[in-house]
Structure formats: structure tokens, C-alpha cells
Phi, psi and omega in degrees: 000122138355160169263326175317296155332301166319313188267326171312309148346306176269323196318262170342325187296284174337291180319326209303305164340271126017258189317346208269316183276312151331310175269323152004276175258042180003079191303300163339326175241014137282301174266027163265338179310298186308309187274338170304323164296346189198049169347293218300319186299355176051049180259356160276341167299321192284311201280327193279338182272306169313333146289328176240039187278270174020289195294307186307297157347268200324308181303297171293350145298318149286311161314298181325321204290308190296341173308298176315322185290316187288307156334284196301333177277279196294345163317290163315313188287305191289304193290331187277342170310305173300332180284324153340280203263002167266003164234032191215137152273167203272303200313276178309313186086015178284141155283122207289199204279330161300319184285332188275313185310320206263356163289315218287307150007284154288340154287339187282341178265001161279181207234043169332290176288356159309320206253346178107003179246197181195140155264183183224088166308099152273121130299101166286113213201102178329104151350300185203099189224345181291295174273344135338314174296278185334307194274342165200020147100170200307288191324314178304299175280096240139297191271340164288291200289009165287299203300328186297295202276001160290307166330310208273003191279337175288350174291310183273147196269194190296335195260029156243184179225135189229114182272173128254120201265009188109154168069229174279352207266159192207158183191137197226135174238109175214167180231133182268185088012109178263035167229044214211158204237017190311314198275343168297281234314306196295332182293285176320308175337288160323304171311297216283310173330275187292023184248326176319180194274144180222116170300064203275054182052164218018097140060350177269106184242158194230136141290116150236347196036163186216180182231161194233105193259173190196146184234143186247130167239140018263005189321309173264048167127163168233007186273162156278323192284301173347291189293291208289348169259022163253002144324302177313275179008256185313320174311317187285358156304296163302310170306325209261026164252000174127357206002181204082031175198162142312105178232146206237152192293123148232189193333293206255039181252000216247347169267330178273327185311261187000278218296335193274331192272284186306357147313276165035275181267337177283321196313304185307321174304292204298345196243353177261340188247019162071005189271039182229115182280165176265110150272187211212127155239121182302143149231145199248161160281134187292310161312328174230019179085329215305152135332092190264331195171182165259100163287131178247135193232130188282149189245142172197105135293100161270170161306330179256314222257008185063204197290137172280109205265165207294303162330334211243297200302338204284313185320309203284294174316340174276312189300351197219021147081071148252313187005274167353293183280322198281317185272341158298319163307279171339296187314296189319313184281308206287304148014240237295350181276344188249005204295287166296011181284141176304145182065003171058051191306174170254169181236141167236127173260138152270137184263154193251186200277318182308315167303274226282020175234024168229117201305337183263008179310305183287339177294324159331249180357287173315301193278337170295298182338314164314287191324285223286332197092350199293136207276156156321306195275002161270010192233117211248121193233088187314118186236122186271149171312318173332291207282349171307323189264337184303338179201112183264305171317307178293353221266288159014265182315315199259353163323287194308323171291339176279338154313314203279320173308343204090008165286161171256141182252147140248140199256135201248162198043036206282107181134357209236338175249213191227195191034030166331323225261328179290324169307299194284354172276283201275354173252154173286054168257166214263327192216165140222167201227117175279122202307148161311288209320321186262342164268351160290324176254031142322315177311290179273342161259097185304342176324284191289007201236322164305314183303303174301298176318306179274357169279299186301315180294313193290294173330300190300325194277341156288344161081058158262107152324158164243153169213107193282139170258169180059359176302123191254331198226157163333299199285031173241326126305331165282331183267326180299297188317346194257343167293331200097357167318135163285307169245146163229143169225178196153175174314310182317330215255303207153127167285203191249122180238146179308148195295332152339287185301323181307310187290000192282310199293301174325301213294354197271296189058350167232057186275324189310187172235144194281104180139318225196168207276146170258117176309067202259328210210092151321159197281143168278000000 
């Protein structure tokens, strides 16, 4: 029974009572007794007003009841809003990350393989969703990831759940076939969808594409937390493949996953305790043998696992924000370790697309400078077409400001991203530096060997020094130089050596012979 039912109940009990007793004690000829008796009290004046007091009662106590109803109704209303929007994102109207745990949940407690089915966890994750913001603002990725989450609701049909888990990230729960190619086909989907062109008004269209990790239950598990970090997996697996693609969990990505956290944390140790050194790889002018400079490349001897190679630890540091500290560290020591070499070579650090979208990279720069004593203009700061486009606006500000120090720009990889030709019109840079990948198929691809020939012909006529990376041999040196390449570095020249060695060389400052490449170091 209601409390409502309840309370009417007693209501009627009372009344009933009231009457019952009245009559009883023939109430009616008491108080007619009562007012005879007591003229003087005006109480037949009094009882009639005392009668129809009641109706006024009753109206207001209605009135009260529809307040309260209006009260209980928008009360009601405000709380299913809140249950709402704590299982909803705002942007999108998608169900955030708590509500997909709680789809996945129930799907893993349904009677998928009874029925011949599985579910399937996608994880999403945008491609180039960063410079959407940067190049035209918040409102702009706003209206994407709207657009994002329309796309992916057109995939799924009413019994799945298409999430947004933050940021950029997406998440789709279906149940497939298992005896079916359902769960690719549906991944591909994803991919060819969001790669498509996205209108996001006034005249502004966007590329961004995405990568997709994707979990089968019950095959890899029956936990929710489980399936969703071997999702994180696969997924970071398409990134680290090239993204614009898919990848499905297996065994043994969940052991490189370990194996990757635990880099991780020595990494974070090895870079607060400095053991991860700065080496000096030479570069020479090719016409006179001369010494031109140092590129400096970070080392990391761990204790157990030995050398770490530079791909694997620099990778892991950008995804997981060291950089920073890692190349400031690196900067700090090759300074102060080259601060005194005869004849003052310059040093080149390279910088990632994360520096240069970061407002504090020149105050970096300025205070090692500060610190170390290191003249400016001995200091070389490698710069990729990427990373130029990764924040173009910040990217600007902090050229110019590096500029103003008195560092030297290289334009690094040149030919391997893209708008090369606008970089090199609108920016200050000092060299360009030609990627390996086309002087190692100079030999076999007459392709690259064009290629090299019109970047060294493009330098000389902006009056950019050049500098070919990767020369493994003589003839490879003997044809750049006779193109007019200025410089080389590579195997041929010297690998990259601890600063001993390195200052052995400055002070040599000439070892070649003028005209051939000098022959400082065979490849090991």
C-alpha cells in the first residue's frame, strides 16, 4: 500500500470515529444547549464562520498539493538529468566511459555464444585531431568529434553502444557472429569512414583519420576492465604501425605491453639521474676534408638490458611527455661537455614536433645557454617538416625567438614531409640537411640520385649550405660532392662518440684529405 492510500485510509478512520462519537453523545443537543446557555459568547455568530473555515483549508491544501507535484516533478526531472549527464558526454550526447563499462558489462552477462554470437570491443582514437584545434580553434574540434560521433552512430545498429571515453578517443560495443568476418569488416569500416573529408562549416574541411584497436569476447576474456585495457593495446599497436589502420588484440602484445611499462619506468629513473648521455657523430665539408660540426645523439646504457637503441627509448618519450626533460638534459651535458673543444665546432641537437609547440622551448634554450656559458651561435637546433605543421602558429613564435639568440635553424629530413618549398621561402633556416633514406638509393634508383641533385641545386640558389646524411661509402661522397653538396655525415665520416673522443677529433679538425671524403671511422 502507498503511503498515499494510507494516509486517505486513516483520513476516513478518524472522520468515521468523529461521527461515531458524535452521535454517541448526541453532540448536536450539546451544543445547541451550550449556545443558549451562553448567549453572551456570540458562538452561533462564530460556528458558521468555523464551517466554512474548512473550504478555505481544503483550497489551500490543493493549491499546496499541485506546488508539491510541480516541486516532485521538476526534482524528478533534475535527478534523471543528472543520472543522464554522469552517463553521457556533454559535447557529443554519447555515453562516456562509465556507461560503456556498464554496456560492456551486460553484454559479457548475456547469452552471446548461446546465440552464435561474440561481442566486440572498438577502441578509436583520432589520427590528427591536435591540429584541428591549433590551426582553427576549439569550436572547430568541437564540431568535429560532433561529426565524428554521428559517423560512428551510422555504423551501429539500436542494440549496440557507441561511447566517447575523452579527448579524441571513441568506443563502440556490438555483438557480432562468431562464425563470420563481421568484426574486420566492421574495424575497416571505421577506418574508411572517419578518413573520409569531415564539413565542419564556413568553408573549413578537415582530414583526420583514425586508428583502431578492437578485442573479441569470449575469446581474449570475459572481464570488462580486462577487454578494455587489451583494446588500449591493440590499439597502441596501430599507432605504432603506421595509424590509419586496425589491429585486433593478441597474446602477445600484452607481454610487450609489460615490457613497454616497464621501459617506462627506467626511462623516467635513467633521465632524473642523467645516465642517459649525449654522443657527438662528426660532420665534414666534403671539398676540403675540414671539420663542419657535431650532431648530437642520445645513449642510454641500461644496466640489464645494455644498449637501448635511440628508436625505441626517444619513441617512448615523446608518447609518454619526457621529451622535454630528455632533450634538455642531452642539451645541457653536450654544451657543457664541447664548451672548450678546439676551434669551437657547432653542435646540432635535434628537436621534436612537442618542442616546438611548446611556448617555453626558447626560455629551455636561453637558460642551458645561460647555465653552460655555450656561445649561441655554436649551437645548431634540428628542425623536421613535421614538426613545423604540428602547431604552426607556436612553431612561428618560437623559430623567431631562437633566432633573435642567435642559434642556427637546420631544416632536417628535407624531402621526407611535405610544403618543403613554403618552409624554406618563410622561415629562417640556416642549412638544409638531405634525409638518408635517398642517399643510400642513390646507386639503385636514378630517381634519388634526381632528387638529391635538385635539393643541393635548390640550396646553392637560396645560398643554404647542404648537408647529406647517411654517407656509408666513398662513391657516395665523391658523387655528392661533384653535385656541390657541402657537407657530410654518415658511417664513412665517424659514428657518434663519447665526448672524449669526439674532442680528439675537433682538435685533429682536419684529418681528411682535400678533394675525398675522410675515412675517420669504418663502419663496425
Amino acid at each position: 500500500m502507498s503511503q498515499r492510500m494510507a494516509d486517505a485510509l486513516l483520513s476516513f478512520i478518524l472522520s468515521l470515529i468523529t461521527y461515531a462519537a458524535a452521535v454517541w453523545y448526541d453532540g448536536f443537543e450539546a451544543l445547541t444547549e451550550l449556545i443558549a446557555a451562553h448567549e453572551e459568547w456570540q458562538i452561533d455568530e462564530i460556528l458558521p464562520a468555523l464551517l466554512i473555515s474548512p473550504l478555505g483549508l481544503l483550497f489551500f491544501a490543493w493549491r499546496r498539493a499541485r506546488e508539491v507535484r510541480r516541486e516532485v516533478a521538476l526534482r524528478t526531472g533534475a535527478e534523471e538529468e543528472a543520472r543522464r549527464l554522469a552517463a553521457h558526454d556533454a559535447l557529443t550526447g554519447l555515453p562516456n566511459r562509465r556507461r560503456l563499462g556498464q554496456a560492456l558489462e551486460q553484454a559479457l552477462a548475456g547469452d552471446a555464444p548461446a546465440l552464435g554470437q561474440r561481442v566486440a570491443l572498438f577502441v578509436i582514437d583520432l589520427d590528427r585531431f591536435k591540429p584541428v584545434n591549433d590551426l582553427h580553434g576549439h569550436p572547430a574540434g568541437d564540431r568535429l568529434l560532433q561529426l565524428v560521433a554521428e559517423r560512428l552512430l551510422g555504423l551501429a545498429r539500436e542494440q549496440d553502444t557507441v561511447a566517447r571515453l575523452g579527448g579524441d578517443e571513441f568506443a563502440m560495443v556490438v555483438w557480432l557472429p562468431i562464425d563470420g568476418a563481421g568484426p574486420v569488416s566492421l574495424a575497416a569500416r571505421i577506418v574508411t569512414a572517419l578518413q573520409t573529408e569531415f564539413d565542419l562549416g564556413g568553408g573549413t574541411t578537415v582530414v583526420v583519420g583514425a586508428s583502431v584497436g578492437a578485442v573479441l569476447a569470449p575469446e581474449d576474456g570475459q572481464d570488462a576492465a580486462q577487454l578494455l585495457r587489451q583494446a588500449d593495446i591493440a590499439l597502441f599497436r596501430a599507432k605504432q604501425e603506421g595509424r590509419g589502420c586496425f589491429r585486433f588484440f593478441e597474446s602477445g602484445m600484452d607481454a610487450q605491453s609489460r615490457e613497454r611499462h616497464a621501459l617506462q619506468h627506467d626511462l623516467r629513473q635513467a633521465i632524473r639521474s642523467g645516465v642517459i648521455r649525449p654522443y657527438f657523430q662528426p660532420l665534414f665539408e666534403l671539398a676540403t676534408g675540414r671539420l663542419s660540426g657535431f650532431e648530437v645523439l642520445a645513449r642510454w646504457t641500461h644496466p640489464d638490458r645494455g644498449e637501448v637503441p635511440p628508436s625505441t627509448f626517444i619513441a617512448i618519450a615523446e608518447d609518454v611527455g619526457l621529451i622535454v626533460p630528455l632533450t634538455e638534459d642531452i642539451l645541457r651535458q653536450a654544451c657543457r661537455e664541447s664548451l672548450n673543444w678546439a676551434a669551437g665546432p657547432t653542435i646540432a641537437v635535434n628537436l621534436s614536433p612537442i618542442h616546438l609547440s611548446d611556448r617555453a622551448l626558447p626560455a629551455m634554450v636561453q637558460g642551458v645557454l645561460d647555465d653552460t656559458g655555450f656561445p649561441a651561435g655554436r649551437l645548431e637546433l634540428e628542425l623536421t617538416e613535421n614538426a613545423l605543421i604540428a602547431n604552426a602558429t607556436q612553431a612561428l613564435i618560437n623559430i623567431r625567438a631562437l633566432k633573435q639568440m642567435g642559434v642556427q635553424l637546420a631544416l632536417d629530413d628535407f624531402g621526407t614531409g611535405y610544403s618543403s618549398l613554403s618552409h624554406l621561402r618563410t622561415l629562417p633556416f640556416d642549412k638544409i640537411k638531405i634525409d638518408a633514406s635517398f642517399i643510400r638509393s642513390m646507386a639503385c634508383h636514378p630517381e634519388s640520385r634526381k632528387i638529391v641533385a635538385a635539393v643541393v641545386g635548390l640550396g646553392q640558389s637560396l645560398g643554404l649550405p647542404t648537408v647529406a646524411e647517411g654517407i656509408e661509402d666513398a662513391p657516395q661522397a665523391e658523387a655528392l660532392q661533384a653535385m656541390g653538396c657541402n657537407v657530410g655525415q654518415g658511417w664513412l665520416f665517424g659514428r657518434a662518440m663519447p665526448a672524449a673522443e669526439a674532442a680528439t677529433i675537433a682538435a685533429q679538425g682536419c684529418p681528411g684529405v682535400q678533394g675525398a671524403a675522410p675515412a675517420l671511422a669504418a663502419p663496425a
